[in-house]
LUMDREN-785878 format. One record per residue: residue number from 1; x, y, z of N, C-alpha, C in turn. Coordinates in steps of 0.001 Angstrom, whole numbers, plus 500000, padded with zeros to 6 digits. Example, Ala and Ser with C-alpha at 12.3 -4.5 7.8 and 13.67 -1.06 7.14 Angstrom:
% residues 2
[1,[513190,494310,507800],[512300,495500,507800],[513200,496700,507800]]
[2,[512850,497750,507080],[513670,498940,507140],[512900,500030,507870]]
***
This chain:
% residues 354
[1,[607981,912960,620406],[608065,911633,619810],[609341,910902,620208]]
[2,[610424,911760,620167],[611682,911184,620718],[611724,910205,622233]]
[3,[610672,910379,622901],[610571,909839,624015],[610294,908711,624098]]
[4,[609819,908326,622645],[608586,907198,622279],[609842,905987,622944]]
[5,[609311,905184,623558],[609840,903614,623695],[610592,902894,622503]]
[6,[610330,903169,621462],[610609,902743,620282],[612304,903308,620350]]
[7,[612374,904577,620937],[613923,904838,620686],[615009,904789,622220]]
[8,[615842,904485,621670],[617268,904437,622870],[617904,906212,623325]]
[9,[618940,905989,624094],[619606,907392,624263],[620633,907586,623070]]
[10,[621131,906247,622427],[621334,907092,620758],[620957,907301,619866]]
[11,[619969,907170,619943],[618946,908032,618981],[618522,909266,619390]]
[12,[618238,909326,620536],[617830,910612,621206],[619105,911516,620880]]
[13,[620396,911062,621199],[621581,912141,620619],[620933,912398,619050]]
[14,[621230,911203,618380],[621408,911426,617124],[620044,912708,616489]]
[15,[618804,912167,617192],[618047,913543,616756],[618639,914993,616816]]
[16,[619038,914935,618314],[619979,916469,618795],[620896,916396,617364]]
[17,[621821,915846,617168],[622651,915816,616143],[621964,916765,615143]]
[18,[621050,916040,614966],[620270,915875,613244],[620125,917809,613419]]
[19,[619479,918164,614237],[618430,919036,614303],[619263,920337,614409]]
[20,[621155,920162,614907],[621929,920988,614877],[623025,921141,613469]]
[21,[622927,920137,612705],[623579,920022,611715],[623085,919843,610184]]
[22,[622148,920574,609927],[621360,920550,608925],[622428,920866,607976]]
[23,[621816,920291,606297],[623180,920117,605687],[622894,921263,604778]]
[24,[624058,921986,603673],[623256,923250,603007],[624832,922771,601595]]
[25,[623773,923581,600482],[623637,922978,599034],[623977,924588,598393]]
[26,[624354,925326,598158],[623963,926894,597482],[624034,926788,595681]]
[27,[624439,925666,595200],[624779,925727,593695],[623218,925834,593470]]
[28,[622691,926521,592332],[621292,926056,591536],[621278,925416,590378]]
[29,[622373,924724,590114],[622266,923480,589292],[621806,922572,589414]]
[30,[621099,921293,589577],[620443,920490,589786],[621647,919174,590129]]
[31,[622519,918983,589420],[623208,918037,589736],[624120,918575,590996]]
[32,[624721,919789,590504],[625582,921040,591607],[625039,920499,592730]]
[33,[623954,920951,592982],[623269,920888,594732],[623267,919117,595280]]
[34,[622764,918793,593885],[622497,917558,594582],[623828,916745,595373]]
[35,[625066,916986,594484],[626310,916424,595361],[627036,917697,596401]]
[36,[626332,918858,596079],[626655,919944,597482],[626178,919263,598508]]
[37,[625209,918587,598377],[624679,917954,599768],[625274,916898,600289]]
[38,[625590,915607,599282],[626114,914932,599775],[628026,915019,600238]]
[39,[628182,916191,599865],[629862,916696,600631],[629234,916875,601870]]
[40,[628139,917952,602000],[627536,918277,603372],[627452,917732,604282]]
[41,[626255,916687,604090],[626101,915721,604683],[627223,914473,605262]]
[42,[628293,914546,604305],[629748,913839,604234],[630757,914407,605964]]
[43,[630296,915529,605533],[631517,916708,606591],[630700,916665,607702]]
[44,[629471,916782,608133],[629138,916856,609081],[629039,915463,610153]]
[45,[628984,914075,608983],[629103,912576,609706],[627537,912287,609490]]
[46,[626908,912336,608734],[625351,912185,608672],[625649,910596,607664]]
[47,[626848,910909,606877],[626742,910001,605861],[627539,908569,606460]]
[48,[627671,908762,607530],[628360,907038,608182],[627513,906363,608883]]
[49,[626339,906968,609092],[624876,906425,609607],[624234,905740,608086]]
[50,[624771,905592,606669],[624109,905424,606073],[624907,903710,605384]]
[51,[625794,903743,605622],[626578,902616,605664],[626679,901886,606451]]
[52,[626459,900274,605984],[626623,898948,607103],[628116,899028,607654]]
[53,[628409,897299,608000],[626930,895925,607862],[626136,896467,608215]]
[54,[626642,896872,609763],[624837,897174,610879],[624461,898648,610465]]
[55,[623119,898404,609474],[622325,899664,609607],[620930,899479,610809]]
[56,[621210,900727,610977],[620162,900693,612194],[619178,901991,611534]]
[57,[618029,900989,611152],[616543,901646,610627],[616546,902974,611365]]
[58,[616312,903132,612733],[616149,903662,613296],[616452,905010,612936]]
[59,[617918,904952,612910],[618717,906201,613114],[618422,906654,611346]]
[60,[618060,905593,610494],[618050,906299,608796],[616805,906705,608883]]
[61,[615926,906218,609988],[614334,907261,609507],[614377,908054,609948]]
[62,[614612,908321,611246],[615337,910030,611375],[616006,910888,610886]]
[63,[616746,910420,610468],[617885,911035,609227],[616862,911514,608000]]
[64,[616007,910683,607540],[615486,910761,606450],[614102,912360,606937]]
[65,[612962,911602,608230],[612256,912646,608635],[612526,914082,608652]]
[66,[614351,914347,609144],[614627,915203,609647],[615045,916122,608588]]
[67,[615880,915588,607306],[616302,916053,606407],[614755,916302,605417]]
[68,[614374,915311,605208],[612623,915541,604438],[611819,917173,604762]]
[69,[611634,916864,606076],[611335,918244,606761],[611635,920076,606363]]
[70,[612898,919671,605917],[614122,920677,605848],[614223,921158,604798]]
[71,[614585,919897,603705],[614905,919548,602399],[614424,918555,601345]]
[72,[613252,918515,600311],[613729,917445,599983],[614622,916937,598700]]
[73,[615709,917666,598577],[616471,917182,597592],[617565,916630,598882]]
[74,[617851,917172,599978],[618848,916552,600885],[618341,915105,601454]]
[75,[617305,915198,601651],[616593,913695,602083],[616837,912776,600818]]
[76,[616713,913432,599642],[617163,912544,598264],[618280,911977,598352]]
[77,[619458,913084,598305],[620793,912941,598556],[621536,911607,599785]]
[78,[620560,911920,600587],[621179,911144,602016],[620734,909927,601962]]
[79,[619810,909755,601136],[618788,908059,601088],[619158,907622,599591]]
[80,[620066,907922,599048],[620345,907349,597720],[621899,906865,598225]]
[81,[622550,907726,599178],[623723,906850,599639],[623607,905466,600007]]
[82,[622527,905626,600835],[622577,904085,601583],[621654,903349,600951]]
[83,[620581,903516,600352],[620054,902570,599159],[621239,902093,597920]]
[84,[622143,902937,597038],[622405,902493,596569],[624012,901624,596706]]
[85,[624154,902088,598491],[625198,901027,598737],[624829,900049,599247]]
[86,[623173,899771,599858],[622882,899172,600774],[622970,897755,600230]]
[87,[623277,897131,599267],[623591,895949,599188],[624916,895600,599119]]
[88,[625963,896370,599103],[626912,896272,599222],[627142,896242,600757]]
[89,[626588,896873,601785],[626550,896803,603052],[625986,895844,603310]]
[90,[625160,895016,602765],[624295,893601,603532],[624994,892597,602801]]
[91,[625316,892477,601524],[625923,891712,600938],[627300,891394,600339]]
[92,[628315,892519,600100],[629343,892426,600243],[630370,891877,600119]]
[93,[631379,891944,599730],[632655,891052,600240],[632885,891737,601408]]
[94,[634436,891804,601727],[634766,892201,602784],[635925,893535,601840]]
[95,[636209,892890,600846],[636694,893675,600039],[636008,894834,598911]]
[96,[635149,894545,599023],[634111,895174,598487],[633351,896760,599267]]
[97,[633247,896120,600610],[633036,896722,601190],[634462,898199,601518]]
[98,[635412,897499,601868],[636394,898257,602010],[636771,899649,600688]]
[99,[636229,899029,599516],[636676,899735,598728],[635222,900700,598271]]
[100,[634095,900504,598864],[632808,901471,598523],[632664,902018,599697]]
[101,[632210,901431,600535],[631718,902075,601952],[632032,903166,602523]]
[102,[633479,903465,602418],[634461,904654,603314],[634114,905659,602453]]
[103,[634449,905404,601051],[634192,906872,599812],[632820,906892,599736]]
[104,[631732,906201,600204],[630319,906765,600067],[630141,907626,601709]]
[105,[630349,907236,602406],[630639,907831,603615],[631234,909186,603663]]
[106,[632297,909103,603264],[633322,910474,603266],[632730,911294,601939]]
[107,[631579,910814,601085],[630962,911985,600055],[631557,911574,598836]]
[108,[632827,910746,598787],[633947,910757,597251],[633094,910102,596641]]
[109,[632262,909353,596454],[631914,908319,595556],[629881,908460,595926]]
[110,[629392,908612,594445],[628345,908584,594888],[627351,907518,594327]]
[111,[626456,906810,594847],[625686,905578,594968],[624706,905787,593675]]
[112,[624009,904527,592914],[623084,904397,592669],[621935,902873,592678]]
[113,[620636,903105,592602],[620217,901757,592750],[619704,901587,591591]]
[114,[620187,900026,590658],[619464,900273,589257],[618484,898611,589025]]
[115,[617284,898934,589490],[616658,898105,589863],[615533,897948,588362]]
[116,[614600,899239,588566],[613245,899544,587494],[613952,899205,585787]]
[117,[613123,898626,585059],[612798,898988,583653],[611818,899131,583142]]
[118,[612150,899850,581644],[611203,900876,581480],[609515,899777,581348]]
[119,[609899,898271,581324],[608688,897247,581756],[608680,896680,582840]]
[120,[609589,897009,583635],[610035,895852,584946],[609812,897072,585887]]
[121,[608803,897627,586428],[609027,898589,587860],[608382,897739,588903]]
[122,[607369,898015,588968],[606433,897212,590302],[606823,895825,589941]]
[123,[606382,894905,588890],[607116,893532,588688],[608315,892917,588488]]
[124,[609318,893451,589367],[610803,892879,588966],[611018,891794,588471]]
[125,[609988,890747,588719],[610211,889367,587950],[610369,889522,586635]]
[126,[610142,890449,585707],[609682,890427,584520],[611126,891115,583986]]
[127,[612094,891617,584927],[613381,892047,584065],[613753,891404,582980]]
[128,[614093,891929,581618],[615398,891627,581285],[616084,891921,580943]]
[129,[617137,892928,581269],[618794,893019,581227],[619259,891552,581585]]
[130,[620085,890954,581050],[620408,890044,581163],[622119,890150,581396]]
[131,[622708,889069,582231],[624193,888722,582633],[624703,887741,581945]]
[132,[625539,887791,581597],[626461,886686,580658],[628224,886822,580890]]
[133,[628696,885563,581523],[630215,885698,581622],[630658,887450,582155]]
[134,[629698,887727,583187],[630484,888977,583825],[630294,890372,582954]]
[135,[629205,890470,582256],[629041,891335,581472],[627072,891447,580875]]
[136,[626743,892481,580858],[625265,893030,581230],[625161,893678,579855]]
[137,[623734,893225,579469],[623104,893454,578333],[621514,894536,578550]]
[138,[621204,895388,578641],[619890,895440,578815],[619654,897161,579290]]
[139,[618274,897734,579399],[618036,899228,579756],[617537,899040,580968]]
[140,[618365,900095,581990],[617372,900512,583176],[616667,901678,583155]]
[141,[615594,902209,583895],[615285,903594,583919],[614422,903723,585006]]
[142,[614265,904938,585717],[614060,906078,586408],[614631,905482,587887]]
[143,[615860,905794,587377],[616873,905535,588003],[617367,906451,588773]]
[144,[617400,906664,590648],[617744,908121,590977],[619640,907936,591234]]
[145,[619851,909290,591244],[621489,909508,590608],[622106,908966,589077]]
[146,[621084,908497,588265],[621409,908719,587296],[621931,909508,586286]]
[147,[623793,909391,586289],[624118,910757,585284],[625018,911727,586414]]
[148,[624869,911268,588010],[626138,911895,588548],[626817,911059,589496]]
[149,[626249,909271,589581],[626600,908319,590345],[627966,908135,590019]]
[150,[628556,907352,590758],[630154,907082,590137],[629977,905270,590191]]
[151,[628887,904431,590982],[628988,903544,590737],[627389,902907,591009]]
[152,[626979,901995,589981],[625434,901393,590076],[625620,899747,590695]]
[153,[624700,899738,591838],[624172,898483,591953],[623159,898102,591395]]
[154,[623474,897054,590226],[622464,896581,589326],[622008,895263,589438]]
[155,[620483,895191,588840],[620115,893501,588708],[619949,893020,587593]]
[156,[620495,891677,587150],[620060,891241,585834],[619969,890109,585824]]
[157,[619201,889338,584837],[618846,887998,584900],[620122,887030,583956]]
[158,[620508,885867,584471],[621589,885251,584190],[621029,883756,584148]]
[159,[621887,882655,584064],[621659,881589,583894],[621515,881123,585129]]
[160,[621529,881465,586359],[621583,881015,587744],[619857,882076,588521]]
[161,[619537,882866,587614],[618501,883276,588251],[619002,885316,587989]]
[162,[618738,886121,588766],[618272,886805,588904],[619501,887415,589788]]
[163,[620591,888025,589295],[621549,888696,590349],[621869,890102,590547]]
[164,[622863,890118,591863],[623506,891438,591747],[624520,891613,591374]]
[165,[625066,893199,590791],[626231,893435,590335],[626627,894895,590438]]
[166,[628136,895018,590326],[628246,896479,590655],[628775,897406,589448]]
[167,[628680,898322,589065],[629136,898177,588015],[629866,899978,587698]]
[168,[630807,899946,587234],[631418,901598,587581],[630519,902615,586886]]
[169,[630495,903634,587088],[629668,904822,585878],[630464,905028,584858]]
[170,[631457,904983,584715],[632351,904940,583897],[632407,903989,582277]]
[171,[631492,902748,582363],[630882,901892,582206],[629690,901909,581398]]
[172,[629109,902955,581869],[627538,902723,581620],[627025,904286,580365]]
[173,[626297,903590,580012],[625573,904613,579023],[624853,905499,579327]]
[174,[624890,906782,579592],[623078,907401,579867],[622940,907581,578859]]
[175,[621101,907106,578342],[620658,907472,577362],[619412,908194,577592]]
[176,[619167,908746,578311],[618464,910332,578812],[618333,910337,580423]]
[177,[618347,911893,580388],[618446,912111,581696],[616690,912693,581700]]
[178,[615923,912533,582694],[614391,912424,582643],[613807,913796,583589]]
[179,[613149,914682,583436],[612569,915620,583823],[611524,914885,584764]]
[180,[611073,915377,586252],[610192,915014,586724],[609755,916593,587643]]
[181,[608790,916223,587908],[608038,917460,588570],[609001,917997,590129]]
[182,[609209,917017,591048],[610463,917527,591627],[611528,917274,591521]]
[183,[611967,918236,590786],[613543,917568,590191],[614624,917248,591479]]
[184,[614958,916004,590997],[615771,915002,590855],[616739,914405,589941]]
[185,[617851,913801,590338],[619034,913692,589268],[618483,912005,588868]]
[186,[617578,912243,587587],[616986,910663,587251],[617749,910176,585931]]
[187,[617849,908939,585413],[618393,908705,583989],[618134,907450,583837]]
[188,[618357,907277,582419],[617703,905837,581485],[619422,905512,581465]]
[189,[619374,904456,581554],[620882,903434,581359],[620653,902332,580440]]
[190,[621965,902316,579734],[621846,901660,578707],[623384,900838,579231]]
[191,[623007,899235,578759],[624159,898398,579337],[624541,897623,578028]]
[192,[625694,897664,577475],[625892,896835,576018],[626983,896406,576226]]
[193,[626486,895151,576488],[628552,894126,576639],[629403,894966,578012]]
[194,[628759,895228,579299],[629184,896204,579784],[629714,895384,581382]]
[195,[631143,895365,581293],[631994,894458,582429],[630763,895015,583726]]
[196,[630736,894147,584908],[629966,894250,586008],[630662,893103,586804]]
[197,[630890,893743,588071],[631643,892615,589333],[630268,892170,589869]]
[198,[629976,890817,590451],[629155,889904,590809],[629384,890239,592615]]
[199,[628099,890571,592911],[627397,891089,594188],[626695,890171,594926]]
[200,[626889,889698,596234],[626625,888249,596527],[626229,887110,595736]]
[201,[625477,885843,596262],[625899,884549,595410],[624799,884696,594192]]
[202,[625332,884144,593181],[624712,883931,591764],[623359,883175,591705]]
[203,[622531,884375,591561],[621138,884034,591917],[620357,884587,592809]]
[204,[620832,885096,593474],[620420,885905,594808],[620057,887136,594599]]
[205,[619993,887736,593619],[619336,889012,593305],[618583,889265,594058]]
[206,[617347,888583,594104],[616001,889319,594177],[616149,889279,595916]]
[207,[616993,888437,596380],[617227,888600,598071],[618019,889618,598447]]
[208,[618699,890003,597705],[619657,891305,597609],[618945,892321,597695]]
[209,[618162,892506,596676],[617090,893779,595915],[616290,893937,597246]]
[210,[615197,892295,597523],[614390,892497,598772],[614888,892945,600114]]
[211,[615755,892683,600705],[616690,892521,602017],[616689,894025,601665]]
[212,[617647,894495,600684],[617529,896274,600913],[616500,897016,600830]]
[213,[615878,896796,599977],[614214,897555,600356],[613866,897326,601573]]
[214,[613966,896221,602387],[613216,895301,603759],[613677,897115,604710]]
[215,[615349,897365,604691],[615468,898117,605187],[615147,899739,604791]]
[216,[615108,899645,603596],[615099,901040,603375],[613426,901786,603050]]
[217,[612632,900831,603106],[611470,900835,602477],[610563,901696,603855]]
[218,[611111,901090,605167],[610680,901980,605851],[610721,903412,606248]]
[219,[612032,903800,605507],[612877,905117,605450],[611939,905867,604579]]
[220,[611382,905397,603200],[610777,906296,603277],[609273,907012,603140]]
[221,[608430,905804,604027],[607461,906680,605355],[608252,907353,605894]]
[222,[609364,907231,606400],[609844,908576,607462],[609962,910288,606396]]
[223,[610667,909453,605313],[610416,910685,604790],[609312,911618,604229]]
[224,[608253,910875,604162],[606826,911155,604128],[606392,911645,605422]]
[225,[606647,911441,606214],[606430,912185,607216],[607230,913069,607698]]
[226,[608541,913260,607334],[608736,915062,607755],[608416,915693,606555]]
[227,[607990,915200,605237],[607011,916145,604552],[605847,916584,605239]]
[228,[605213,915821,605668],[603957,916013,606297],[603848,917503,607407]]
[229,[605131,916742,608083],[605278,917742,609738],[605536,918968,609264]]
[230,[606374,918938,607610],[606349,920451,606990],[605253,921219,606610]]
[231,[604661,920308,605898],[603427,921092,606029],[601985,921641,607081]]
[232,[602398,920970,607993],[601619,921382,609050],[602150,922313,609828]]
[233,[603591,922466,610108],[603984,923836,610556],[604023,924448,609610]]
[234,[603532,924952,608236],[603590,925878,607313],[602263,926150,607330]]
[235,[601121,925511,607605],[599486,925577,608020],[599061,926159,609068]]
[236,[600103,925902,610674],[599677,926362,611453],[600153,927829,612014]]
[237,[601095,928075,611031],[601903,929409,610743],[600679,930240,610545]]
[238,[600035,929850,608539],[599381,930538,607919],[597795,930972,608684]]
[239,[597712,929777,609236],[596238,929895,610412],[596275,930540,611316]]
[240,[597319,930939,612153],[597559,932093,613109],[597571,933737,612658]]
[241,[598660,933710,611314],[598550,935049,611152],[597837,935314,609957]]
[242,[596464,934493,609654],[595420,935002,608758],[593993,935554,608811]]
[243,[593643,936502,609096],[592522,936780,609211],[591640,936656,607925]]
[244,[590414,935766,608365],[589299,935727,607573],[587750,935988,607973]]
[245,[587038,936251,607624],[585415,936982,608018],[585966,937127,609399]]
[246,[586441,938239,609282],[586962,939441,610658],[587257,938462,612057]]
[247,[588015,937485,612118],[588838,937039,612775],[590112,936211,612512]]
[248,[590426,935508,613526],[591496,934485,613082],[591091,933258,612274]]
[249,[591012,933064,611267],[591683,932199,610581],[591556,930241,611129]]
[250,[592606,930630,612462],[592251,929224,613442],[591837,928897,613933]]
[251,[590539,930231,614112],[589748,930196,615152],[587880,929184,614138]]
[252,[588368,929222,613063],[587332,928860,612096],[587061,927231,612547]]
[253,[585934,926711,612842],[585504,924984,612931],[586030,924372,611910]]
[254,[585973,924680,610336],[586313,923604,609401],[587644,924131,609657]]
[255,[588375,925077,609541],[590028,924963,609533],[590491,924268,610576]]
[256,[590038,924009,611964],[590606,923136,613030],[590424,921690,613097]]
[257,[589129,921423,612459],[588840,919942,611579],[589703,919134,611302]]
[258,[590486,920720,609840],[591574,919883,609235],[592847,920001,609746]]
[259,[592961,920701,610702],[594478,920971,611357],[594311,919221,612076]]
[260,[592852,919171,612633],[593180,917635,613586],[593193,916500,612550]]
[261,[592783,916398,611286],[593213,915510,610590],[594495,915208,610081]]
[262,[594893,916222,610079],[596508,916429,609732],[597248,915797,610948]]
[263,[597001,916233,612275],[597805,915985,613364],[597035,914175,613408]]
[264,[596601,913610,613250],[596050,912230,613361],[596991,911817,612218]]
[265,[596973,912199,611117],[597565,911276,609984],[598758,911478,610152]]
[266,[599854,912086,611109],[600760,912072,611185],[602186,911518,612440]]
[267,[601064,911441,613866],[601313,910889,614695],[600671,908911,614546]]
[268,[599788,908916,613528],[599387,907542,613167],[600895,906991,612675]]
[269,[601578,907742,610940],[601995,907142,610344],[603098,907525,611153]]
[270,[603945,908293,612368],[604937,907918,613152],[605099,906485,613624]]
[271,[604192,905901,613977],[604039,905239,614819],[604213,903762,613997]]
[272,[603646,903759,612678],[603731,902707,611822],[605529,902408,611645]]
[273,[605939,903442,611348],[607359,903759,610681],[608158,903650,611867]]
[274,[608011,904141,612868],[608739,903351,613798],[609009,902393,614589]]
[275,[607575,901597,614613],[607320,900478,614895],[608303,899780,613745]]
[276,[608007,899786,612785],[608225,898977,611759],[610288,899140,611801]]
[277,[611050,899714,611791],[612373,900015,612404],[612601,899432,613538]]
[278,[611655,899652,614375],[612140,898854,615850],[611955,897484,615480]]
[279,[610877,897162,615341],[611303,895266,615148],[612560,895349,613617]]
[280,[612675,895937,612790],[613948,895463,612208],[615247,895595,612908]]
[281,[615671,896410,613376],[616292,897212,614793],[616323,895445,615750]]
[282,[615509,895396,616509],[615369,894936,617704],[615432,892896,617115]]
[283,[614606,892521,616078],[614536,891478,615874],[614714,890744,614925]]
[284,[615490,891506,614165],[616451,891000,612349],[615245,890093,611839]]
[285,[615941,889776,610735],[615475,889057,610084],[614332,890017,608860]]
[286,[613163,889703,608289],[612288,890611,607446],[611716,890948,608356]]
[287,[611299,892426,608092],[609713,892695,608296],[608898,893837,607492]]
[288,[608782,893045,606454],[608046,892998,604890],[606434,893399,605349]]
[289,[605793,892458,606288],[604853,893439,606233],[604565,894646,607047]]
[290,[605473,894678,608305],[605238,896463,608935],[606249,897540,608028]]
[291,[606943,897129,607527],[607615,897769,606115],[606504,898677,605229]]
[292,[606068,897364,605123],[604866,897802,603586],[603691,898499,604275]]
[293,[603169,898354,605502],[602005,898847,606411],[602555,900630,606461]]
[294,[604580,900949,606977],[604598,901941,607319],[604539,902685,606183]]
[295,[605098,902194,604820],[605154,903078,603498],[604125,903554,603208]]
[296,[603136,902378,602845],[601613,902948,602500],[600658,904097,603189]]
[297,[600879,904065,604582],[600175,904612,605320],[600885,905854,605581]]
[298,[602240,906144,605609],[603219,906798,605890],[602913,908196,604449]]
[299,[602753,907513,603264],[602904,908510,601853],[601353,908591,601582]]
[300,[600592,907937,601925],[599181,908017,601249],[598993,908959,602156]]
[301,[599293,909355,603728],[598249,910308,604528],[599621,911494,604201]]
[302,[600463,911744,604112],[601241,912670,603708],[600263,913426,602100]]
[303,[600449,912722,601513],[599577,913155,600512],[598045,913766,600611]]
[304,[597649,913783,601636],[596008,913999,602084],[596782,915372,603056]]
[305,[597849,915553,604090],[597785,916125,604706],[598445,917598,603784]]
[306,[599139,917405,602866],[600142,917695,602197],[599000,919023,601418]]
[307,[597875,917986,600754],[596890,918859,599519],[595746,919549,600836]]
[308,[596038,919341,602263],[595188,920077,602919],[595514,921322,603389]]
[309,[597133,921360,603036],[597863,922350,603560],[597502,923498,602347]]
[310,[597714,923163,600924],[597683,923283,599826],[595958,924363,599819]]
[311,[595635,923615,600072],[593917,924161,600352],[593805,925558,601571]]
[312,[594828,925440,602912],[594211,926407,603756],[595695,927810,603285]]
[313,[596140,927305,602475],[596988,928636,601837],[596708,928997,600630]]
[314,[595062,928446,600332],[594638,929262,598940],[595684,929550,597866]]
[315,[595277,930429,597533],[596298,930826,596141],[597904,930760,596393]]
[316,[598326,931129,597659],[599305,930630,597895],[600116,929341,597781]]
[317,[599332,928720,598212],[599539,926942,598065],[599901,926722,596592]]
[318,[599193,927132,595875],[599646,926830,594052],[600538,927811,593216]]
[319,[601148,928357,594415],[602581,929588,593584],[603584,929039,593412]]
[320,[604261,928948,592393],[605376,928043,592536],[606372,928815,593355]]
[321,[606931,927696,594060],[608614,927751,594984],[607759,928235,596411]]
[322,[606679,928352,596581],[605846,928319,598205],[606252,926873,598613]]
[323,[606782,926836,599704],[607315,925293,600921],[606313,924968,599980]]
[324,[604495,924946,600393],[603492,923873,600200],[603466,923571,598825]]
[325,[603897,924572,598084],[603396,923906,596698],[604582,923010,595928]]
[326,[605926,923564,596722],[606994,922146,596657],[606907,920919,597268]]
[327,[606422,920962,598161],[605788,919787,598821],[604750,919213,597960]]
[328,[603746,919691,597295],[603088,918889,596973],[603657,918430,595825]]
[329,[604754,918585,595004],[605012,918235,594162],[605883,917255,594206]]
[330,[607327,917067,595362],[607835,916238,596416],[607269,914926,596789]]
[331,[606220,915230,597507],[605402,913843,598009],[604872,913060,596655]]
[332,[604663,913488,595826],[603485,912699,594832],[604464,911326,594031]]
[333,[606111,911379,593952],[606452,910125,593434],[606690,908968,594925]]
[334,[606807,909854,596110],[607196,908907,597442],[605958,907592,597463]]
[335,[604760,907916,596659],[603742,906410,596550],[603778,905845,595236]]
[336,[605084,905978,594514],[605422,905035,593383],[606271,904239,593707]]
[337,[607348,905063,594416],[609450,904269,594111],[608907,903536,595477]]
[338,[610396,902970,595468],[610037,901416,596420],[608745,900424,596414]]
[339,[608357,900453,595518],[606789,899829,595397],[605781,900606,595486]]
[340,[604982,901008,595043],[603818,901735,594467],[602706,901535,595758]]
[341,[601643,902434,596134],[600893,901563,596836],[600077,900571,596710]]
[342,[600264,901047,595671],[598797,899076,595008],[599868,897944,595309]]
[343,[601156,898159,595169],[601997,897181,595585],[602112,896802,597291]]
[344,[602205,898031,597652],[602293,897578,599163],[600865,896994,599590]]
[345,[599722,897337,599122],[598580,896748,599689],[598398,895219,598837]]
[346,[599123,894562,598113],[599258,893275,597819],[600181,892334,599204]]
[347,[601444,892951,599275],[602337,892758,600175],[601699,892407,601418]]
[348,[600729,893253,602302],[600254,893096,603523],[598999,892369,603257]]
[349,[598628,891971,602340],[597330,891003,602120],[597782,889603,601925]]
[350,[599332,889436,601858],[599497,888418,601568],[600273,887637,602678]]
[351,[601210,888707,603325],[601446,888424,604554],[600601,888240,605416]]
[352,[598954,888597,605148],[597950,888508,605985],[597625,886757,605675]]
[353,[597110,886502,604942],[596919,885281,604224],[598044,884173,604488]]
[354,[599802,884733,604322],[600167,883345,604269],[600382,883066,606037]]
***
């Protein structure tokens, strides 16, 4: 795939990079690992690919594929840096920047994005936390790094519209930290009279909010797809050394069926996801709908390839801590966050239309 047209000779390093510097976590604490990784990822230089101005799609869906593949609490780790600085990287001061960017980079400081409430997820219009004279009223939730962030980029509605703001952890309330099937460091935030510095111009939220999704939204189809590629080398493992009605296993018609459905739904949604990077990459500005084309297509066939893997490792597949049966538990929120797919298939119907 590296060959694909879609990529340059630094990217082609940066894969080599990726593929020699995998990042490693040993705490079994849940919060423990989760910032073991991001020191990891810090020391090795994975985490200055995740910081502007210029992010280059490119190099974060690789980052994301490669780590997904591997890990996915490290793919968590590495895509919550640059989501939850990424408006500080597009939008910014100059001072602003100076004082987040380097410590999210170097691992000291860790990111969050506080976008969802517990009524406002897929409809952000409908927020209200509200802004008043430099100070935020209102609940966020399922919020990732919630509870070990050191600083939230938040949105709230104000008298000018709909803005951004940054706001310290130090600051902020958790009022639960949330159990999900693959754990993740998630939490409910509570904001009461709570100081917040003002994140580009007053009103601009939702261009803030959009512009970073624009970029990050494609990141993660990528990460849906080195779930995917995991589970198909964990399939084509189990299909080689399994004998069933006194042969191989791979040698069976319906098991090669689904090995080629797997290999289709996954060289398809490459192709979406990197397409969709290269024109952000190559021709700025949005691109909202190969964005929304690579997510959807990127997590919905991950999810099909994911429960097929699940299926040709039988009882295996449903043991807990088996790769596949973490995987399937992994993939199943990647078609909620960043927009849901009923959301993305509004998005490309409308970009179709206007």
């Amino acid at each position: 795939m590296i060959e694909w047209p879609f990529f340059e000779e630094r990217h082609r390093e940066f894969a080599a990079f990726a593929a020699a510097h995998l990042p490693d976590a040993v705490e079994e604490d849940l919060d423990a690992r989760c910032r073991g990784f991001v020191r990891s990822l810090a020391r090795d230089g994975w985490l200055s690919h995740a910081v502007g101005p210029a992010l280059d799609v490119r190099t974060l869906c690789l980052a994301r594929e490669t780590l997904a593949r591997y890990d996915g609490l490290a793919d968590f780790a590495f895509a919550m840096q640059g989501l939850g600085s990424g408006p500080i990287s597009l939008f910014g001061t100059d001072d602003q920047r100076a004082r987040y960017l380097p410590a999210v980079a170097r691992g000291e400081k860790i990111a969050a994005f506080a976008l969802s409430e517990p009524d406002a997820g897929s409809d952000v219009a409908a927020m209200t936390t509200t802004a008043s004279g430099g100070r935020l009223t209102g609940t966020k939730t399922w919020i990732s790094n919630g509870g070990i962030a050191d600083f939230y980029t938040v949105f709230a509605r104000g008298e000018a519209g709909i803005s951004a703001f940054i706001v310290e952890a130090s600051e902020v309330e958790i009022a639960e930290r949330i159990d999900v099937i693959a754990p993740h460091p998630l939490a409910t935030l509570v904001f009461d009279d709570t100081p917040a510095e003002p994140l580009g111009p007053p009103g601009a939220g939702m261009k803030v909010a959009l512009s970073t999704l624009d970029v990050f939204r494609s990141t993660v189809g990528a990460a849906a797809l080195g779930f995917a590629r995991r589970a198909l080398d964990e399939s084509l493992a189990r299909v080689r050394s399994r004998e069933l009605f006194g042969g191989p296993m791979a040698e069976l018609p319906l098991v090669q069926a689904k090995l080629a459905e797997m290999a289709l739904g996954i060289d398809a949604s490459a192709l979406l996801v990197y397409r969709a990077a290269w024109a952000k990459d190559t021709h700025g500005g949005r691109v909202t709908r190969e964005a929304a084309m690579a997510k959807l297509h990127a997590t919905e066939s991950a999810q099909r390839t994911i429960d097929a893997a699940v299926q040709l490792h039988g009882a295996l597949g449903v043991t807990a801590g088996h790769p596949v049966e973490t995987l399937y538990r992994e993939i199943r929120a990647l078609r909620i966050y960043e927009g849901a797919s009923e959301v993305q298939q509004l998005i490309i119907a409308r970009e179709l239309l206007r």
